[in-house]
C-alpha positions in Angstrom: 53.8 129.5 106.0 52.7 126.9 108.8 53.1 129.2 111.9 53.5 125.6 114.1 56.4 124.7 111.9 58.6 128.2 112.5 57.6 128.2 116.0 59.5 124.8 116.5 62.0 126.0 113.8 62.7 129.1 116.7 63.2 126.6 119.4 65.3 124.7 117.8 67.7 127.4 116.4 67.3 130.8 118.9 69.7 131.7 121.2 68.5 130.6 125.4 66.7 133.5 126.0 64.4 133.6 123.2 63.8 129.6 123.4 63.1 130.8 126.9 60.7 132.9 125.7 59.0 131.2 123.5 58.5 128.2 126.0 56.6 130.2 127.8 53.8 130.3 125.1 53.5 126.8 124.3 50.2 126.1 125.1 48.9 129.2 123.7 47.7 128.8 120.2 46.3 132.2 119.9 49.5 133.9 120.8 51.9 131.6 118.9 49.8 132.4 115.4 49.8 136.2 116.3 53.9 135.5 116.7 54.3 133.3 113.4 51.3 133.6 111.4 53.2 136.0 109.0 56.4 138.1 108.6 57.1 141.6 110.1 56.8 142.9 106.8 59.7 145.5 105.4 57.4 148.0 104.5 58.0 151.6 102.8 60.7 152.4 105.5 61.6 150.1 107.6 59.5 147.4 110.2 57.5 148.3 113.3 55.8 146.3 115.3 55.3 145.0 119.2 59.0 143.6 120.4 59.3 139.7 121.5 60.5 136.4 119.8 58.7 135.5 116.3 58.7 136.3 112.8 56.1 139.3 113.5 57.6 141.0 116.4 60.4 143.5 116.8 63.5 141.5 117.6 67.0 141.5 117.2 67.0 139.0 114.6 64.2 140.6 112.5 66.4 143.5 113.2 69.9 141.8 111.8 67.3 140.1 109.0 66.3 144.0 107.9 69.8 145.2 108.2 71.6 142.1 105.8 69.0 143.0 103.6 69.9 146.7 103.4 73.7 145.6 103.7 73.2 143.3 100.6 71.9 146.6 98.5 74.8 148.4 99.7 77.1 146.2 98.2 75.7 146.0 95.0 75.4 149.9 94.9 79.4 149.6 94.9 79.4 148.3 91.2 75.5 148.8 90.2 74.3 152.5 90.7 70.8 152.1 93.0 69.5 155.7 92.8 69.5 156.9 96.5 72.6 154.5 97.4 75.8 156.4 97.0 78.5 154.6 95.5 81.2 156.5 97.0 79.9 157.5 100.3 81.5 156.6 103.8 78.9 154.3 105.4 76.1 154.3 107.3 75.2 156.5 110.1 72.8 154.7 113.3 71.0 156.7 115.8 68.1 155.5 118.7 65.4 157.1 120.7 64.2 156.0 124.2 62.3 153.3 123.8 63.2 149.8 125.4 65.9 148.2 123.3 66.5 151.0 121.5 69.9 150.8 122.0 70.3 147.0 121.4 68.7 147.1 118.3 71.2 149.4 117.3 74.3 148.1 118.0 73.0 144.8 116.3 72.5 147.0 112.7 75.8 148.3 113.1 77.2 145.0 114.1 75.7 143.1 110.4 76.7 146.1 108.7 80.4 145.8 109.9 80.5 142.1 109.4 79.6 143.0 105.6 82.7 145.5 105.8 80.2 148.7 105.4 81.5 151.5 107.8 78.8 152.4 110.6 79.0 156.0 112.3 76.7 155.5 115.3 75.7 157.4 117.9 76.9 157.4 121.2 73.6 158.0 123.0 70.3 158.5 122.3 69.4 161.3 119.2 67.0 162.2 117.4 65.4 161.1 114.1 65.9 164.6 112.3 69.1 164.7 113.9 69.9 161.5 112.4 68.5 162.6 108.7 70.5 165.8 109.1 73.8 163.1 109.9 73.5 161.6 107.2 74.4 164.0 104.5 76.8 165.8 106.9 78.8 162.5 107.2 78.4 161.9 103.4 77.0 158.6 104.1 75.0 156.2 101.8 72.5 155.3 104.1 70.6 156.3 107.9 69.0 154.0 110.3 67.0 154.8 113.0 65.5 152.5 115.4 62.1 153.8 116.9 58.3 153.2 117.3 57.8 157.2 117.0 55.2 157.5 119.1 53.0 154.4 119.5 53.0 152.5 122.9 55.7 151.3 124.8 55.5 147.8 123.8 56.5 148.6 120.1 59.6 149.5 118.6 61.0 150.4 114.8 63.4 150.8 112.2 64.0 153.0 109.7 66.2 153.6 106.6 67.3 156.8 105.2 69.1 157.6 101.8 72.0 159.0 101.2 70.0 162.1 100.7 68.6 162.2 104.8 65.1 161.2 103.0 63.4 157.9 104.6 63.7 155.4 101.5 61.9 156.2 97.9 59.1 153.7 96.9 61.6 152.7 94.4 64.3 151.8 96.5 62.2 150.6 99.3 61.3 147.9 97.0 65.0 146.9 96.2 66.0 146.4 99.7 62.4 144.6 100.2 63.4 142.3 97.4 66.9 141.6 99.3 65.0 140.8 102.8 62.7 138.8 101.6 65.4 136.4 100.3 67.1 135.9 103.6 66.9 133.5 106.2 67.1 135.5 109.4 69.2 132.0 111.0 71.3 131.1 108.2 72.0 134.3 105.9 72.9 136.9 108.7 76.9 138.2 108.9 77.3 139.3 112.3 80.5 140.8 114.1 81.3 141.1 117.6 80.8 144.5 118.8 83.9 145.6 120.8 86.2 143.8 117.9 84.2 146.2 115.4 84.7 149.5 117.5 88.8 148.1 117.5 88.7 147.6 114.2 87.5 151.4 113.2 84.3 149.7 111.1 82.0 150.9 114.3 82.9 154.7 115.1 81.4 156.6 117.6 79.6 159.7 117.2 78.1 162.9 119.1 79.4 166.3 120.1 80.3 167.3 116.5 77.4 166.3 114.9 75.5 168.1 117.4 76.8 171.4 116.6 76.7 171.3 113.3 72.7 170.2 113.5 71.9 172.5 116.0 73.9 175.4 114.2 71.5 174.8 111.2 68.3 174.5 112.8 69.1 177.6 114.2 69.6 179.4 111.1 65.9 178.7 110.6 64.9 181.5 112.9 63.0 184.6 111.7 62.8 187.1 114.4 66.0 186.4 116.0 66.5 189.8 117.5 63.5 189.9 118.6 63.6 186.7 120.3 66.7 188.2 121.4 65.3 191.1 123.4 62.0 189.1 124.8 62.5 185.6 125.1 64.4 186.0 128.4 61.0 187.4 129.9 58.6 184.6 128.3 58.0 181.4 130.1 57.5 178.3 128.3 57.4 174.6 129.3 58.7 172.0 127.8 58.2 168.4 128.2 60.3 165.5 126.0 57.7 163.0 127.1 60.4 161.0 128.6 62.4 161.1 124.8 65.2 161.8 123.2 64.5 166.0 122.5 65.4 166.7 126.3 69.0 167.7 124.7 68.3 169.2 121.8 65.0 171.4 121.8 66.2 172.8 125.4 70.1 173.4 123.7 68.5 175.4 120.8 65.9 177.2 122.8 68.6 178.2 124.8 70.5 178.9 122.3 68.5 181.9 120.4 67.4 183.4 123.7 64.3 182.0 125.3 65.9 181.6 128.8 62.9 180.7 130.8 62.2 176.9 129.6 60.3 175.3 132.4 61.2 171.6 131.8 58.5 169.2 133.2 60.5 166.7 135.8 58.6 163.9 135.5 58.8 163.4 131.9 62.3 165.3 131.8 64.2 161.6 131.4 64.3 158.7 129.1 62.2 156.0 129.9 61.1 153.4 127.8 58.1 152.3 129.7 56.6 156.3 129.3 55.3 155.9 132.6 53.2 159.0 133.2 51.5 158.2 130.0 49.3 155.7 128.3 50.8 156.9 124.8 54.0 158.8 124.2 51.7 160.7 121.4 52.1 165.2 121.5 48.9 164.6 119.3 46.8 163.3 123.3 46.0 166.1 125.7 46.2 163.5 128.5 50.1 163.8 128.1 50.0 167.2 128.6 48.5 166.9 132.4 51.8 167.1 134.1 52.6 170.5 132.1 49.4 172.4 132.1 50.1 171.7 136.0 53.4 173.4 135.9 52.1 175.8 133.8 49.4 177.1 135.7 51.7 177.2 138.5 54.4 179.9 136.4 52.0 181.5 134.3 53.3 180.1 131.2 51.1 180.5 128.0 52.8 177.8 126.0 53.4 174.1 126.6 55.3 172.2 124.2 55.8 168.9 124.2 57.9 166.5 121.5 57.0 162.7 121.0 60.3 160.3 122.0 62.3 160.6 119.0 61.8 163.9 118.3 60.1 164.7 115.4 56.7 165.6 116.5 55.6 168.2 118.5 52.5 169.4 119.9 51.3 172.1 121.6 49.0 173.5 124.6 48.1 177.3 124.4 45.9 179.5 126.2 42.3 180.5 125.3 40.6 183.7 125.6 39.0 182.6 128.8 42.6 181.3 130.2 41.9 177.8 130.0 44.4 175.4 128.3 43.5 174.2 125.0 45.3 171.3 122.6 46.0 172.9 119.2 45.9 170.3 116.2 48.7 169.2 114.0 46.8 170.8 111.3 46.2 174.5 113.3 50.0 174.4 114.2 50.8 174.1 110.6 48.3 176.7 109.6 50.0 178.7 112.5 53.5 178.5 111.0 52.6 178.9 107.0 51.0 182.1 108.0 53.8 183.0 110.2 56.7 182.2 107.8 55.2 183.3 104.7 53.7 186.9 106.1 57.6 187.4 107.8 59.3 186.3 105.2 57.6 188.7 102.3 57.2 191.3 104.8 60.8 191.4 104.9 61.7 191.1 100.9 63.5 187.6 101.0 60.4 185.5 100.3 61.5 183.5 97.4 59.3 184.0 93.9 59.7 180.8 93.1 58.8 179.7 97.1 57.3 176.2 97.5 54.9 174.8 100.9 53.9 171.0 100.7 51.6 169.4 102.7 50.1 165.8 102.2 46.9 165.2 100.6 45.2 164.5 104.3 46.0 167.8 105.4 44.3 170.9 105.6 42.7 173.0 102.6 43.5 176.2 104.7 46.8 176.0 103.6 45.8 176.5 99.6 44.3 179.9 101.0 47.1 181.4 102.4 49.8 179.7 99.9 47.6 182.1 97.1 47.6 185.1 99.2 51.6 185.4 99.5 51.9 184.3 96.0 53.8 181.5 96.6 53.2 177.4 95.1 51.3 174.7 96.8 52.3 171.4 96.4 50.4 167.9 97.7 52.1 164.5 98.5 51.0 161.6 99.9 50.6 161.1 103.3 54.5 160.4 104.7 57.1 163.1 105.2 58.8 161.2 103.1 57.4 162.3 100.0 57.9 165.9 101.4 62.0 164.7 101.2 61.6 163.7 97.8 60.2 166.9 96.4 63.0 168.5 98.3 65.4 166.4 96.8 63.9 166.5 93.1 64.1 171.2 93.4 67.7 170.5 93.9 68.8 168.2 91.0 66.4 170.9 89.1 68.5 173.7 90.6 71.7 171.9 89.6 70.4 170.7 85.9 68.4 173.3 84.2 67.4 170.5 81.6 64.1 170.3 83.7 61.7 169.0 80.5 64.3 166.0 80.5 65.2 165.2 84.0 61.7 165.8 85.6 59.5 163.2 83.6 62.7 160.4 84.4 63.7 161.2 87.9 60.5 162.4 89.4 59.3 160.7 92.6 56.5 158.4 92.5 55.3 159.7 95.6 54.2 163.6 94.4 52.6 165.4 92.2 54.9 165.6 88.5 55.1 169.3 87.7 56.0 171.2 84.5 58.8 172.9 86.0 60.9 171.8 89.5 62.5 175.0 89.5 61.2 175.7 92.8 62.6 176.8 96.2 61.3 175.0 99.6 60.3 177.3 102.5 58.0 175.1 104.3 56.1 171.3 104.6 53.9 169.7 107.3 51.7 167.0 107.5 48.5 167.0 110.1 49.9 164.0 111.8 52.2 167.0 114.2 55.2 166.9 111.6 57.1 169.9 110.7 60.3 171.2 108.4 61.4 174.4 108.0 64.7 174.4 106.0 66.6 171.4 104.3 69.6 170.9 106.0 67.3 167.6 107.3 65.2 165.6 105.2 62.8 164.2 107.7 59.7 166.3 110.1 61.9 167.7 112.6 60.3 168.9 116.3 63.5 170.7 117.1 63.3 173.4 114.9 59.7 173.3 114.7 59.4 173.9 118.7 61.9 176.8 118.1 59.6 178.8 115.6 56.3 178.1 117.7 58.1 179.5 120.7 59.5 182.4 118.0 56.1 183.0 117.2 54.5 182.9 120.5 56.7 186.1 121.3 56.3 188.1 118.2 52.6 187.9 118.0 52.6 188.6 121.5 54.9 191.2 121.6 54.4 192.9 118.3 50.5 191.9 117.4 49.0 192.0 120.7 47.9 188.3 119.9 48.0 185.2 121.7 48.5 181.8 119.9 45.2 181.1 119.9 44.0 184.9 119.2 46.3 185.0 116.1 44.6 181.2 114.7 40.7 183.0 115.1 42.3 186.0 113.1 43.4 183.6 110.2 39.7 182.1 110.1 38.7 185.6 110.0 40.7 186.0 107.1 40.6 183.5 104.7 37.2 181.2 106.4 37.3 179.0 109.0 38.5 175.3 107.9 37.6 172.4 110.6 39.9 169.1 110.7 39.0 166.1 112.8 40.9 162.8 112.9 39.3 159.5 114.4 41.4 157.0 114.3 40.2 153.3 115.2 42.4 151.0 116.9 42.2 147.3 115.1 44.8 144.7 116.5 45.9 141.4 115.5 44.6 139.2 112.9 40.9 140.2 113.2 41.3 143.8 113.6 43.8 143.5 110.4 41.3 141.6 108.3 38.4 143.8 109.4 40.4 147.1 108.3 40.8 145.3 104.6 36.9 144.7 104.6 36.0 148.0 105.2 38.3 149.5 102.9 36.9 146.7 100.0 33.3 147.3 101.5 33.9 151.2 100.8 35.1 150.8 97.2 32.7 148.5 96.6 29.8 150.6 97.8 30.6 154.2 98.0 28.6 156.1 100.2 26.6 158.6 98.4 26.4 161.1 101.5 28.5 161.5 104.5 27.6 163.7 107.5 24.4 164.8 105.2 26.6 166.4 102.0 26.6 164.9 99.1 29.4 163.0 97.3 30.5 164.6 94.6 33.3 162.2 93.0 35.8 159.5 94.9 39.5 159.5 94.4 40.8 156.0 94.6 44.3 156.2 95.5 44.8 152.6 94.5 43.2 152.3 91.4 44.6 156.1 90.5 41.5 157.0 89.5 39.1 160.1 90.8 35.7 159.3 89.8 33.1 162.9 89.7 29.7 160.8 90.6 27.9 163.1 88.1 30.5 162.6 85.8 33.4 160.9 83.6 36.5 159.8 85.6 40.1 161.6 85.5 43.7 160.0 86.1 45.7 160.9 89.7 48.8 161.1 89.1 50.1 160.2 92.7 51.2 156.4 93.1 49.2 154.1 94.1 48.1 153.9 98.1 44.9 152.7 100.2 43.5 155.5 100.3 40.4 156.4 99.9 39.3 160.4 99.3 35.8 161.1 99.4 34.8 165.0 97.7 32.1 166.1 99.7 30.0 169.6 98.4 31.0 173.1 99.4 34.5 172.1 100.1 34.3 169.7 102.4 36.6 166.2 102.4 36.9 163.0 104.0 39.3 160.8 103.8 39.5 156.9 104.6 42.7 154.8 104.8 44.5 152.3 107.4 47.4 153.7 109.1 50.7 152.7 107.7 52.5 152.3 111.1 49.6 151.3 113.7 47.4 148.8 113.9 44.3 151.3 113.0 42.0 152.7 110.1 42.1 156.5 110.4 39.2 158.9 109.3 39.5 162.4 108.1 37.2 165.1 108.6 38.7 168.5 106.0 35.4 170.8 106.7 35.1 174.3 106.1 32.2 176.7 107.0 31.1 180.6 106.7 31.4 180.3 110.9 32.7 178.2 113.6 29.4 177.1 114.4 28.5 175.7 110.9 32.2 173.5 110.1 31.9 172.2 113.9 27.6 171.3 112.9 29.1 169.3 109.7 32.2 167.7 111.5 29.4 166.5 114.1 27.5 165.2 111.5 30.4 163.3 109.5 31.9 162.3 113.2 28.1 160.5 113.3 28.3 158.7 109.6 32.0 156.8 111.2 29.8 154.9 113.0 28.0 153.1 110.1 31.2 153.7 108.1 33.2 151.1 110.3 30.3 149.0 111.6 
């Protein structure tokens, strides 16, 4: 593709603003090739990138281009089954997040998919991505979208595409509706149908209150210690902070709503705002969010700061230490947090299922094997993507409903998990280290509403009933099963050079594989994209996963580090999985490894 010749195509065919626009880069080479040099690609999901006119930016009609293409599969679900595409469901459900253009982006999906006669249920204000998954199957529709950029900078936006299971799209069907994109012309091959004439019509229907119940009603069935949240929760102070997002609603409604009564909402980050103004990065996973709230708390004596990225399905949190100062806890020590706490509940109580399942992605931490062993309960790995996590959820029920599991699992299993003997399994929990959480299935998606819910639920009962802070009750699970360390560095790499030198260094790595990092010795590679592990000292083994850029270095004493390029930013991500007999010794080999990034990316 000659980027020159679609830039003039643009200004010849784009509505005034955009030729506007675009008019305004002219004599800018650099930024005209960044614009046009390639598509913005449908990838696993959905698109993401930074919004503006061209091919590679977020746009409303990259956004109508996405949405035909989706439209077109719908269709041919109607007379071709697409597994994942209901044939006999309503329509499509819409929801939007914060961010700048949320809402137009929106309202252009639903405007394609009522020009193509498919039904759109959308929202009538900003929700939430679980909330949307959840909407999905409660509306019986065959598809979700969701536009947002999660929790990247304000100058990106998204869009994502759900099944009509509340799952973001297979691989499989991913690459259906890719195929459909890529055939269309985003001028020529895009229905479009006027808005108000589509709301008049009944093809666009408005949605809100009743969904919102019926969500909230099932998140809420998630809790544990309801009673004693109940009895305490009036007395505890927590704040709260949206990040100026779309779980201002939500996570202070159920909060309320099972008793915690003193939510201490930060003010300036109470409201939506696109432009995130009192933050660099809308991201619970950067402590320099959390200024504003460690302010406020300090000021009510509030142990807990909670915080949820702008469409709500993040969270991240801010707990006291033993010498009273305010610490970030990682995605992975929250996760660790919550197996502990719902698997040592839940058995304590007798309704701990036998056949109980907990997933995590393959880039999260060991810890987790440890404490899945000691309750007796299954461990399960995916790849990284919640996703995945949606797809085993989905593949236990069609086990559940068809006990022909030799049959059904080696056909219908998802590409993107492990294939086990038997699916007759039940899920309790799933997390990935990336500050995504699910407990329950009534949504298919990470979910920061019900997962700021049980942090807060556990706050109180280890406080009330333990003795234990947050951070007190995480030093008592090292104590118990050895302390794990996790580090994630994660390199920012933009435009055209920082995407070619990402590819080199994940061909320079395969090529030459380090045979030490951080001092310990490589023991064998796992190749993610060749599907091959690889012991050094050794023969080589199949992995079963599909194939992704990933690459999973085995380090000695059961240590790991992990290499691949983020699937959503513009970065190459590093992770440090360390364990040691003491603090001292993992944080001794995660400086070490920390030190070996440096020739790693160099």
């Amino acid at each position: 593709m000659n980027y020159m010749t679609e830039y003039q195509r643009w200004l010849k065919l784009a509505d005034e603003e955009t030729k506007n626009e675009l008019s305004q880069i002219a004599d800018d080479d650099l930024e005209i090739k960044e614009r046009f040099f390639k598509e913005l690609e449908f990838g696993t999901g959905g698109i993401r990138g930074i919004m503006g006119a061209g091919i590679n930016r977020m746009n409303k009609y990259t956004v109508a281009r996405a949405t035909q293409g989706l439209a077109n599969c719908l269709l041919k679900s109607r007379t071709a089954a697409i597994d994942g595409l209901c044939t006999d469901a309503s329509g499509v459900a819409i929801a939007y997040d914060s961010r700048n253009n949320s809402d137009v982006f929106a309202r252009v999906a639903a405007c394609v998919l009522a020009a193509n006669g498919i039904k759109v249920y959308l929202f009538e204000s900003l929700r939430s991505t679980p909330e949307l998954s959840f909407a999905v199957r409660y509306l019986h529709a065959s598809a979700g979208i969701v536009v947002t950029a999660s929790h990247n900078p304000s100058k990106y936006n998204g869009y994502k595409c759900y099944g009509d299971d509340g799952a973001q799209l297979s691989l499989e069907l991913s690459d259906v509706v890719i195929s459909e994109v890529e055939k269309i012309d985003l001028f020529a091959d895009v229905k479009l149908m006027d808005f108000n004439e589509a709301k008049h019509s009944g093809m666009i229907e408005m949605i809100g209150a009743e969904v919102d119940k019926a969500y909230l009603a099932e998140v809420a069935k998630q809790s544990i210690n309801g009673d004693l949240v109940r009895e305490k929760g009036g007395a505890f102070p927590l704040v709260y902070t949206p990040f100026h997002g779309a779980g201002n609603r939500p996570v202070r409604a159920i909060l309320d709503m099972v008793g915690f009564k003193n939510v201490i909402v930060v003010p300036e980050q109470e409201l939506p705002d696109g432009n995130f103004p009192t933050m660099p990065y809308p991201n619970p996973e950067e402590k320099e969010g959390f200024k504003l709230g460690i302010e406020l708390a300090k000021k009510n004596n509030a142990e807990l700061i909670i915080a949820t990225d702008p469409d709500c399905d993040r969270v991240g949190i801010v707990v006291k230490d033993d010498k009273g100062e305010y610490v970030t806890v990682s995605g992975n020590q929250v996760g660790i947090l919550l197996t502990e706490y719902i698997l040592s509940c839940r058995a304590a109580r007798g309704d701990l299922p036998k056949n109980g399942v907990v997933i995590k992605t393959i880039v999260t931490s060991d810890l987790i094997r440890a404490i899945c062993a000691h309750y007796g309960v299954e461990m399960m790995e995916t790849l990284t993507g919640f996703k995945f996590i949606g797809e085993k959820i989905r593949q236990f029920e069609q086990a559940s409903l068809h006990q022909s599991h030799a049959e059904t699992s080696a056909n219908n299993s998802p590409r993107g998990t492990e294939v086990s003997k038997n699916d007759d399994y039940e899920y309790v929990f799933g997390f990935e280290e990336s500050y995504g959480y699910l407990a329950g299935t009534y949504a298919r998606d990470k979910d920061a509403v019900v997962a700021s819910m049980l942090i807060a639920e556990m706050a109180v009962y280890y406080k009330y009933e333990k003795g234990l802070s947050l951070f007190g009750q995480l030093g008592e699970i090292y104590k118990k099963y050895g302390y794990y360390l996790e580090e994630v560095v994660s390199v920012t790499m933009e435009g055209i050079t920082g995407l070619t030198r990402i590819q080199e260094i994940m061909a320079e790595l395969r090529a030459n594989p380090p045979t030490t990092i951080g001092g310990l010795k490589v023991i064998a590679v796992r190749d993610y994209q060749s599907s091959v592990r690889k012991v050094i000292d050794g023969g080589e083994e199949p992995i079963l996963l599909p194939k992704s850029n990933v690459l999973y270095f085995e380090l000695e004493n059961k240590n790991n580090f992990i290499v691949r390029p983020s699937g959503t930013e513009p970065k190459i991500k590093l992770y440090c999985l360390l364990c040691g007999e003491t603090e001292a010794a993992a944080k001794e080999i995660l400086k070490r490894c920390k030190e070996s990034i440096d020739e790693i990316i160099a």
